[in-house]
SETOR-334600 format. One record per residue (C-alpha): y, x, z; residue in one letter; residue number from 1. Coordinates in pm, 1 decimal. Each point is the difference from the previous one (the first is absolute). Layout:
! residues N
        py        px        pz  code  pos
         Y         X         Z     a  NUM
...
! end
This chain:
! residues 472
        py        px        pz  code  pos
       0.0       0.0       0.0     x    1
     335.4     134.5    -114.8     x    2
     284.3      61.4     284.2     x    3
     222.4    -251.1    -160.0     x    4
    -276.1    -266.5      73.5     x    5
     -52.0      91.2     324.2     x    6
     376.2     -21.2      71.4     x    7
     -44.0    -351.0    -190.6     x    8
    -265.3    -118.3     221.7     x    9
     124.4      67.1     307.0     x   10
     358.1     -98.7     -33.1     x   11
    -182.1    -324.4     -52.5     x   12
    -255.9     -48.8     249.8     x   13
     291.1     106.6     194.7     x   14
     220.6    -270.8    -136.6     x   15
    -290.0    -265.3      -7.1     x   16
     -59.1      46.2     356.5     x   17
     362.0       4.5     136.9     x   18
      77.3    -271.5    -215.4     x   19
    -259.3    -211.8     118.9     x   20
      27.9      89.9     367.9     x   21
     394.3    -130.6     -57.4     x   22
     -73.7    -317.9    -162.7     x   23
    -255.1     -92.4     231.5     x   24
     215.6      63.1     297.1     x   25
     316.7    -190.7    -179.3     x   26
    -289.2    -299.7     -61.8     x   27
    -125.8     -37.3     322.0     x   28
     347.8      71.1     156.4     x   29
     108.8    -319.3    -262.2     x   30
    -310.4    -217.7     107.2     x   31
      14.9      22.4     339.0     x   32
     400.2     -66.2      -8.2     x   33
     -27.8    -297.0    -205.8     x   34
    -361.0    -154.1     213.7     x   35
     220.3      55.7     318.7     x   36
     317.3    -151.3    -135.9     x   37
    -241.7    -293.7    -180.3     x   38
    -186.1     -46.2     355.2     x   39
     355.1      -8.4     196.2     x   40
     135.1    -247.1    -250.8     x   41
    -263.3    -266.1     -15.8     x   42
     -48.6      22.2     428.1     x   43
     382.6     -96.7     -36.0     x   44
     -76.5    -299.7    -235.1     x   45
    -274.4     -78.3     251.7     x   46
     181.9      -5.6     313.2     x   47
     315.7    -200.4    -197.2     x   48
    -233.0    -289.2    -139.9     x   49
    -184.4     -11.0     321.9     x   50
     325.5     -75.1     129.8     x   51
     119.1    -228.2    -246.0     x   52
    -337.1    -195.9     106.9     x   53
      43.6       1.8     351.3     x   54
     349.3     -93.5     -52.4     x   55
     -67.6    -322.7    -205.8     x   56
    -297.8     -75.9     177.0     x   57
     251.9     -14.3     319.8     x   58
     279.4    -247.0    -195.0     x   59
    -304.6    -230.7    -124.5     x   60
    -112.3     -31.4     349.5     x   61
     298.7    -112.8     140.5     x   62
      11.7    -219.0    -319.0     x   63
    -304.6    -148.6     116.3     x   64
     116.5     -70.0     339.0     x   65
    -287.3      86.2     181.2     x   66
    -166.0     282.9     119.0     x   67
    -275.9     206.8    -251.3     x   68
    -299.4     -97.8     164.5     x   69
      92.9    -381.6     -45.6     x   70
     -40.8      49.1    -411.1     x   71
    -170.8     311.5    -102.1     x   72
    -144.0    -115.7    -320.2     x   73
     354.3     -62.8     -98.0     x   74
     105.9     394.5     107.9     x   75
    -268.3     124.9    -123.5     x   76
      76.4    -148.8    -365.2     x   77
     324.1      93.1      25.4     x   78
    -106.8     388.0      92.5     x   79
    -190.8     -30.6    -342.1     x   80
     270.2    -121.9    -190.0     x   81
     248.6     275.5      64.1     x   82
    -269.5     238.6      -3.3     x   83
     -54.0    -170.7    -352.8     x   84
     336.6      53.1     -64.0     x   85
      -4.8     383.6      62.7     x   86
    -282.9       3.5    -258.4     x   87
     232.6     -95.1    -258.2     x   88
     290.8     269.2     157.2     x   89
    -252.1     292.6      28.5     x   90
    -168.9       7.1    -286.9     x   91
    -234.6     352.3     115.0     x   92
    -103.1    -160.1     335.0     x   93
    -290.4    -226.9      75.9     x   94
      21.6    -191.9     346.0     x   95
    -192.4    -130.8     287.5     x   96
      55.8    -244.7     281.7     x   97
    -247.9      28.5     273.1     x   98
     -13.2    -178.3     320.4     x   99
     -89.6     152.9     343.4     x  100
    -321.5     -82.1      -6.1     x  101
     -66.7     187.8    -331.7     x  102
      20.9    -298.9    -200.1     x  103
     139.5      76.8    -367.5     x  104
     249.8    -270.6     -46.9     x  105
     103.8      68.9    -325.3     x  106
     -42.6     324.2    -285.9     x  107
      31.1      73.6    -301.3     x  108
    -188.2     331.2       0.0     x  109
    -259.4      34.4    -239.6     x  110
    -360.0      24.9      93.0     x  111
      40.1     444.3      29.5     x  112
     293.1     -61.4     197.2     x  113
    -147.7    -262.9     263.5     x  114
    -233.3     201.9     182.9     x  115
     295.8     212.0     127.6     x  116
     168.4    -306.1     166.4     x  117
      45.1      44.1     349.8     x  118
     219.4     -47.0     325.6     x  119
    -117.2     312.2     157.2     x  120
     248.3     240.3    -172.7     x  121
     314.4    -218.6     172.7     x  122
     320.8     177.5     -44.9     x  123
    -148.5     274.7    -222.7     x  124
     -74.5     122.0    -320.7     x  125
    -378.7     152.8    -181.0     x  126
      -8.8      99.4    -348.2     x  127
    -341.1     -73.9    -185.8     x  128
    -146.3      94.4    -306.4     x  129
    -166.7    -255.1    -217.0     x  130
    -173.0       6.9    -376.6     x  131
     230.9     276.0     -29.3     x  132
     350.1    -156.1      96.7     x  133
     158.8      86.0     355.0     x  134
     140.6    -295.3     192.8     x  135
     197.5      12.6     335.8     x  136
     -62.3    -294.7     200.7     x  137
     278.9    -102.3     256.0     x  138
    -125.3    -227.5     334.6     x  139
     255.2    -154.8     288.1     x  140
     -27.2    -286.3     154.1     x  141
     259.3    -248.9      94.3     x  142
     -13.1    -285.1     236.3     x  143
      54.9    -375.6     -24.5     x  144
       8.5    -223.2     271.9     x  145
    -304.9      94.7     249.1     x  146
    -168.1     156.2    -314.0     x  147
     -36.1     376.4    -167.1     x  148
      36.7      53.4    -366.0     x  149
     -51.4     296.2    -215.9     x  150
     160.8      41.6    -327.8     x  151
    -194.0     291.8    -214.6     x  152
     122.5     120.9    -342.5     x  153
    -191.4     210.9    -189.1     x  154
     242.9     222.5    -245.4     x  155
    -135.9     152.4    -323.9     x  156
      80.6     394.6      57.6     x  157
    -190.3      73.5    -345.5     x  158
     300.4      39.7    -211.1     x  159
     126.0     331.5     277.8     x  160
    -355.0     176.6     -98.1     x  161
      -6.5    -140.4    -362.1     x  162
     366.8     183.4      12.2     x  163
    -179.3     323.4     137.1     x  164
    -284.0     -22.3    -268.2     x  165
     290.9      -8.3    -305.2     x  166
     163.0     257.1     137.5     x  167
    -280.8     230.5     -19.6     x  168
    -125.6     -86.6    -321.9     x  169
     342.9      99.2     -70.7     x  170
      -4.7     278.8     139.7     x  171
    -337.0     119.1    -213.2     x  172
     203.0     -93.8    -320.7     x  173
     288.0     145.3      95.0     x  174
    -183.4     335.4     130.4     x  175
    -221.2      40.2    -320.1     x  176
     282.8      -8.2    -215.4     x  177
     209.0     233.0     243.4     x  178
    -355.4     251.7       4.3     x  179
      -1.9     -53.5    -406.5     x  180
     399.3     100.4      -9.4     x  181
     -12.6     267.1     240.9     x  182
    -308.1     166.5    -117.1     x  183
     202.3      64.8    -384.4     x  184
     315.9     109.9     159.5     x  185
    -269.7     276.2     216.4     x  186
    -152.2      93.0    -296.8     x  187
     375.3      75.1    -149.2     x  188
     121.7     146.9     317.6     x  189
    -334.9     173.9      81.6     x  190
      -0.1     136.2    -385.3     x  191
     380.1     151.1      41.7     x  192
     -79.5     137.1     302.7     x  193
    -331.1     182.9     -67.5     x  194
     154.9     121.4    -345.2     x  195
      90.7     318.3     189.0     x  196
    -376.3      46.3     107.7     x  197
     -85.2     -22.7    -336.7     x  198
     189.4     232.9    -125.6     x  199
    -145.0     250.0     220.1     x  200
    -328.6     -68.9     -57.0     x  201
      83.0      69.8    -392.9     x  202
     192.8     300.3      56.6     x  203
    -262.9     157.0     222.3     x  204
    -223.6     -97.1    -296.6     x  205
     192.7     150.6    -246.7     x  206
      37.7     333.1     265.9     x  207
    -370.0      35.0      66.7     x  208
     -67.4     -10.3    -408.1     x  209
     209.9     287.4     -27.1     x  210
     358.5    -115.6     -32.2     x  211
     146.3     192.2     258.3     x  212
     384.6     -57.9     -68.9     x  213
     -30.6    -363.2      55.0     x  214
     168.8    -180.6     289.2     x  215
      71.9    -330.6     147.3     x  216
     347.2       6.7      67.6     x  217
       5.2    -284.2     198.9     x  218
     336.3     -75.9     170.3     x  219
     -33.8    -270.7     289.9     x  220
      88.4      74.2     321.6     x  221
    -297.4    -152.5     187.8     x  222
    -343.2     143.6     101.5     x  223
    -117.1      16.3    -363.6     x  224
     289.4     167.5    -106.9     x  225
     -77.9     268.0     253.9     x  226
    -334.4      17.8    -100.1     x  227
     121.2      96.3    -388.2     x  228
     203.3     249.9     135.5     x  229
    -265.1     176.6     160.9     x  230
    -251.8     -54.1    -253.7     x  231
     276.4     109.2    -286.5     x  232
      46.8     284.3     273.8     x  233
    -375.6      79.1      -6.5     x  234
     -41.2     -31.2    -404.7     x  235
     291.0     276.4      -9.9     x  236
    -155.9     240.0     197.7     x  237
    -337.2     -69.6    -105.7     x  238
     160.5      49.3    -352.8     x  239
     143.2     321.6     112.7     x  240
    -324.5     137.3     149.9     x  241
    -207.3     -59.6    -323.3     x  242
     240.2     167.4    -190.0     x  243
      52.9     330.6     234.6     x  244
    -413.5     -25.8       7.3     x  245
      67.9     -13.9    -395.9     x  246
     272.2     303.4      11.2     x  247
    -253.1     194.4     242.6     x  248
    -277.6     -61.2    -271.3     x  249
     246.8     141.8    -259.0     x  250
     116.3     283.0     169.0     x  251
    -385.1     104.7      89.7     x  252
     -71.1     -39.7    -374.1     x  253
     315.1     217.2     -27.9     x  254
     -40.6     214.4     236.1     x  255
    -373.8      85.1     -85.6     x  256
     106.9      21.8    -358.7     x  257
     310.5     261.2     123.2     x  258
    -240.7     185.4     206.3     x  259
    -233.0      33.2    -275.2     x  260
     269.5     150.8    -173.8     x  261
      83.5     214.9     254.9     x  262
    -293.8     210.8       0.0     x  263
     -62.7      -4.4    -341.9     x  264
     201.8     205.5    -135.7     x  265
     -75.6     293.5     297.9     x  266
    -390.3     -72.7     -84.1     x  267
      16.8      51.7    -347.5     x  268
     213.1     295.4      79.0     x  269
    -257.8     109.3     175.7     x  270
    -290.6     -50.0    -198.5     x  271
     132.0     126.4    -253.8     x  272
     138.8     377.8     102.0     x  273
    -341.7     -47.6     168.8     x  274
    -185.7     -12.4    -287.0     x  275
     173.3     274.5    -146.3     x  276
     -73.0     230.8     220.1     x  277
    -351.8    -116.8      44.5     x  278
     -54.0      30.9    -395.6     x  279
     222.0     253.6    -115.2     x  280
      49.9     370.9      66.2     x  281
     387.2      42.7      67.6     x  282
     213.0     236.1      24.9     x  283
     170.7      29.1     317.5     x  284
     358.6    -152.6     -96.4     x  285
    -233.5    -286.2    -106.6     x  286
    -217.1      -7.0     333.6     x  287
     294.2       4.5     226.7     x  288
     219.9    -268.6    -204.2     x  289
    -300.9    -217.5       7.5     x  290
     -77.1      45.9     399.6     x  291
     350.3     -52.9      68.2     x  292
      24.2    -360.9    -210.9     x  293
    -386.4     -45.5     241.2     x  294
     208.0      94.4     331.9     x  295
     347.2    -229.0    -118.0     x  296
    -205.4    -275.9     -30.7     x  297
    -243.3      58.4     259.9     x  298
     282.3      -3.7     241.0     x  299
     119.5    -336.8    -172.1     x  300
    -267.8    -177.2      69.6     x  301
     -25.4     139.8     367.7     x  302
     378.8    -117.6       7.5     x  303
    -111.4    -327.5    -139.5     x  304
    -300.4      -1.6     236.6     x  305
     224.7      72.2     336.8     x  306
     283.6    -247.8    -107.6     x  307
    -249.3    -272.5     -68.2     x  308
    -157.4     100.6     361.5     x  309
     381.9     -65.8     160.6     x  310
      45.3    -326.2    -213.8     x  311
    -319.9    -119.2     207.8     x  312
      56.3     144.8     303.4     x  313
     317.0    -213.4      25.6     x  314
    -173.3    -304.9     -86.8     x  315
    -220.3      32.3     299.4     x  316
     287.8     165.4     222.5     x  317
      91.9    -148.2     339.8     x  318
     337.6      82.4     126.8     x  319
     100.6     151.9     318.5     x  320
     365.1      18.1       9.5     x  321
     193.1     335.0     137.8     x  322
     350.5      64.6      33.0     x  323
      46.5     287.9    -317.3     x  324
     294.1     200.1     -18.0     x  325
     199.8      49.4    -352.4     x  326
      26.4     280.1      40.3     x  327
    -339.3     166.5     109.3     x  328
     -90.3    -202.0    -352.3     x  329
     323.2     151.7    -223.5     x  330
    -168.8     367.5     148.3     x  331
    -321.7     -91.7    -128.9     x  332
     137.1     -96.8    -338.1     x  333
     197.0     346.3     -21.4     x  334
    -265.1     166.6     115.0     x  335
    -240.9    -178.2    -258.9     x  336
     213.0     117.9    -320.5     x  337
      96.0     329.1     166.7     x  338
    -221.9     166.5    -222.0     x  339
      18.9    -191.5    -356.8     x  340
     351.0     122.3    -113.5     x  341
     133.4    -394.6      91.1     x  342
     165.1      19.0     293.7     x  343
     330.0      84.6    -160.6     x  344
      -7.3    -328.1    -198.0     x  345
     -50.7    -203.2     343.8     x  346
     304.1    -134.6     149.6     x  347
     -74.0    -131.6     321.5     x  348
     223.2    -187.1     196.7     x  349
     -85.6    -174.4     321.1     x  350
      75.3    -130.0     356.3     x  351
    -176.9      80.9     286.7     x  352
    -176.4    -316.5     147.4     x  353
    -367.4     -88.4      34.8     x  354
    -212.7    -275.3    -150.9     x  355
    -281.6    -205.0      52.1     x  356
    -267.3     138.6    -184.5     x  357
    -274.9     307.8     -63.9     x  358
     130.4     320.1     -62.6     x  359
    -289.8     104.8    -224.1     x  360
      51.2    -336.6    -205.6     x  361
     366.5      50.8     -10.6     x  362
     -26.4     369.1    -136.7     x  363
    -271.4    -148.5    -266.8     x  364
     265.7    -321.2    -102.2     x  365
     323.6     268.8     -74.1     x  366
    -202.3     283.9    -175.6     x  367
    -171.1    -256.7    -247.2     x  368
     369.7    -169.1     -78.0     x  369
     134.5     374.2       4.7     x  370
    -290.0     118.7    -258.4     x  371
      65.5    -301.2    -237.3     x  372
     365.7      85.9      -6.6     x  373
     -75.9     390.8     -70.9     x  374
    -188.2     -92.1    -259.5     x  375
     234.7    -277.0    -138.9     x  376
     297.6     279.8       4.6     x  377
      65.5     325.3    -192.2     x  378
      19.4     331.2     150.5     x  379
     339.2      34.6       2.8     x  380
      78.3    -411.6     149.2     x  381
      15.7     -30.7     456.3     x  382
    -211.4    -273.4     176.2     x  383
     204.0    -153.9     281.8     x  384
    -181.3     -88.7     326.6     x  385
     211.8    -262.6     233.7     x  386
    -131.5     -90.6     298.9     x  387
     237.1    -210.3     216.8     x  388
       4.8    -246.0     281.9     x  389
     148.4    -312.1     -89.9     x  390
       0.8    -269.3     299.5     x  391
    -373.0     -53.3     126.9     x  392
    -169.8     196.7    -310.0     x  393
      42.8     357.1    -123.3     x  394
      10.2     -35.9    -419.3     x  395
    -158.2     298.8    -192.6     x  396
     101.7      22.3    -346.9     x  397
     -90.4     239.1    -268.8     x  398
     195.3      62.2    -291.2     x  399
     -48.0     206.5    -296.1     x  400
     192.3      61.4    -326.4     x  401
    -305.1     -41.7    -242.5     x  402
     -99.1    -181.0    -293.3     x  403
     -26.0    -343.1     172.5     x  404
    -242.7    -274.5     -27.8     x  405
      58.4    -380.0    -211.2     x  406
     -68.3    -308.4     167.6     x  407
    -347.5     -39.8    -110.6     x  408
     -52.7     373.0     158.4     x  409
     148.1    -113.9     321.0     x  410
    -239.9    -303.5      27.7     x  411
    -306.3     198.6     -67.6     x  412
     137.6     331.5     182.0     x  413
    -201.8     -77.0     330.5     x  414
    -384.7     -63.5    -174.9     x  415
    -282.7     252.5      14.3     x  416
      68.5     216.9    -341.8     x  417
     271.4    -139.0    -123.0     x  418
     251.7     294.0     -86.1     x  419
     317.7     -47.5    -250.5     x  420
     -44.3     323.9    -166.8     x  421
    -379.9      79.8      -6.3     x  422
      63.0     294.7    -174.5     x  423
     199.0     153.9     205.3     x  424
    -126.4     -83.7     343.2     x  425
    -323.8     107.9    -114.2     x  426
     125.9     334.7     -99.1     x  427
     173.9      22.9     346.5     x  428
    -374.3    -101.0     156.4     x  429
      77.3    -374.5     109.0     x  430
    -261.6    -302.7     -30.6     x  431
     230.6    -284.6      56.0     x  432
    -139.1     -13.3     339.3     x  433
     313.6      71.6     189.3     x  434
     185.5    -288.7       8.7     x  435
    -273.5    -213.5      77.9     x  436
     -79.5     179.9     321.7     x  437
     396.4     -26.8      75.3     x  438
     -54.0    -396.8     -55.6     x  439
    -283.6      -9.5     272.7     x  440
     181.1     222.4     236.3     x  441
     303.0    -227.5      -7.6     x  442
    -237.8    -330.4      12.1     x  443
    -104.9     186.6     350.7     x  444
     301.2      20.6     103.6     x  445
      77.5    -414.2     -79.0     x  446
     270.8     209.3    -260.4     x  447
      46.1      -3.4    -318.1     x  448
      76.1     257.7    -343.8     x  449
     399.5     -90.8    -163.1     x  450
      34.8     201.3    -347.0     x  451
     302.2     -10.8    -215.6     x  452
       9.7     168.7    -284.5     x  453
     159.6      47.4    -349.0     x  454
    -157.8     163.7    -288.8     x  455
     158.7     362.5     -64.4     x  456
     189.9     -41.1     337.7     x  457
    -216.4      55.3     307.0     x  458
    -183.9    -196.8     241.2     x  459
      60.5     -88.8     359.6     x  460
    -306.5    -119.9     247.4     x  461
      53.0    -122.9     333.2     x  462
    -159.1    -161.8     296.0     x  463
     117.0     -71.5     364.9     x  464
    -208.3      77.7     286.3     x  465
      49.8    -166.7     402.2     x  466
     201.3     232.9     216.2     x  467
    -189.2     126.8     303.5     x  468
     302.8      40.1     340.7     x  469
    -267.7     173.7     166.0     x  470
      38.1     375.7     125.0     x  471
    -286.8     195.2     -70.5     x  472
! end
């Protein structure tokens, strides 16, 4: 069963029930309000005919001149006659005259009704129920002369129930058509307000078949509203997560297709001087140009090897966080291109603060950015080194006057292998790796790589690391 009929069927259960329960109440209320305003009404009319009788029957006696007992047929057919006469006034009552000793002086109750006559309910009331009508019978008894009278009416009450019966068959009609009417403005209501629903259920369809872009961009500020949100929410970064899972498939592909690359070209160095000095007898200019191309590569591959080694080493790395001074790292650097005929193209500039990091990862993060912009510069062009506190982070920025990098280059600067000028890094001894490992330093640090560059006018990388106020 659909959602929409459930919401159908229980608004009107619901309805039917509460509905009902109302009527009923209102039709019972009604009935009893109109039976106890019928009942108070006709013991009225009772008590003012039986005093219109005993009133007359007083002015004939003294009429008569005598007392009641002298002529009691004659009272007696006078009772009858105005009893006779409020037969013809009251046309829903039936009467009886009945003298004290239970005689029935006069009726004109039919034969169900004559059973019922009585003097023993004096100056009261009983309502009886017969072939289906209700009747209220009346009894009080009057006196003339020495003797007791009772005057009984019997009132037909059926019309007060017949009254109740119509309004309930009323009630039915009315209610079926009310059920009919309500149940086709539900199924309009129920339809505009499960059209939402529906809509999810297609999207999410349309998102499980592969059509990750789609959303339900359903604006309503109630609970279903909220629910789109969140589900629009979830289709967003579920569409995001299949395609970094995509990128991280295409930069394996890459990367294994780089790295086959890589090692190559060494390899068939290799093989090949190799070969030629497993086959051939050479002279010794020969020999020693073909062991050196064996060592060059040799050592390119054991660069290749130990960079990789890092690269995965920081994957796995867990963090402890020191205090490291700038400049115990700025001596390292010096120390580190002491030796290779670069220092005098460094230009380091710094303050003296401490951050929040690893000293060894640090030293690693500024000689990769320092290498790349050696090798992007000529001999005769300075690398700048900036390192300066600026609020709550010290920004490092390295600057060189090379040969630049397009947009495209920048995009692609920080994956494994990727290098701008292949030739020429190559020739220097770079795999593209250095960058990369900058990338996953900085991730470590929750930090990030800026570069800005311009072809044939130099490139500038930064990053900002948390100040550390502690004293070591």
């Amino acid at each position: 069963m659909k959602f929409s009929e459930k919401i159908i069927y229980s608004c009107l259960v619901i309805l039917a029930i509460m509905f009902s329960i109302g009527m009923l109440l209102m039709i019972y209320q009604n009935h009893v309000t109109l039976l106890k305003t019928t009942r108070d009404q006709y013991l009225s009319h009772h008590q003012i005919e039986l005093y219109t009788l005993e009133s007359r029957l007083f002015q004939d006696s003294i009429s008569l001149q005598g007392y009641y007992s002298k002529d009691n047929q004659q009272i007696q057919n006078k009772m009858i006659y105005y009893v006779q006469q409020f037969q013809d006034v009251e046309k829903n009552g039936y009467y009886a005259l009945i003298h004290d000793n239970n005689q029935i002086l006069y009726t004109d109750m039919n034969e169900n009704l004559k059973p019922y006559i009585s003097s023993e309910h004096n100056h009261t009331y009983f309502m009886q129920s017969i072939q289906k009508n209700q009747y209220m019978f009346v009894t009080s008894s009057f006196t003339v002369g020495t003797d007791i009278y009772y005057l009984e009416t019997c009132y037909d009450m059926s019309f007060v129930y017949k009254e109740r019966d119509r309004q309930l068959q009323s009630f039915l009609i009315i209610g079926c058509f009310l059920l009919i009417g309500a149940s086709f403005i539900l199924k309009v209501l129920s339809h505009y307000l499960t059209r939402s629903i529906l809509k999810l259920n297609e999207v999410s369809k349309r998102i499980a078949s592969g059509q990750y872009s789609e959303r339900t961009c359903i604006q309503s500020q109630d609970e279903i509203g909220e629910l789109s949100q969140s589900f629009d929410y979830m289709a967003q970064m579920n569409e995001q997560r299949i395609q970094q899972l995509q990128d991280n498939v295409v930069q394996k592909e890459e990367f294994m297709a780089s790295f086959s690359h890589e090692i190559k070209t060494p390899m068939t160095a290799i093989l090949g001087f190799a070969d030629l000095l497993r086959t051939c007898d050479c002279d010794e200019e020969t020999r020693q140009k073909a062991a050196q191309y064996i060592y060059h590569e040799g050592r390119r591959l054991e660069s290749l090897a130990y960079t990789l080694m890092d690269l995965l080493a920081l994957n796995n790395r867990t963090i402890q966080w020191q205090c490291v001074k700038i400049k115990d790292v700025i001596k390292q650097i010096k120390n580190y291109y002491l030796g290779q005929n670069k220092q005098e193209r460094l230009i380091i500039d710094y303050d003296d603060v401490c951050v929040l990091s690893q000293e060894e990862l640090l030293f690693v993060l500024l000689r990769n950015l320092i290498d790349n912009a050696l090798k992007a510069s000529q001999d005769n062009q300075y690398v700048k080194v900036s390192i300066h506190k600026c609020q709550q982070h010290v920004i490092f920025s390295i600057r060189d006057q090379g040969i630049g990098m397009s947009q495209e280059a920048i995009e692609k600067a920080t994956e494994p292998f990727y290098m701008a000028d292949k030739s020429r890094s190559r020739s220097m001894g770079g795999a593209g790796l250095g960058l990369t490992i900058v990338k996953r330093i900085l991730e470590l640090h929750h930090s990030s790589l800026q570069i800005q560059s311009q072809l044939n006018n130099g490139t500038t990388m930064s990053f900002a690391l948390e100040v550390n106020h502690e004293k070591i």
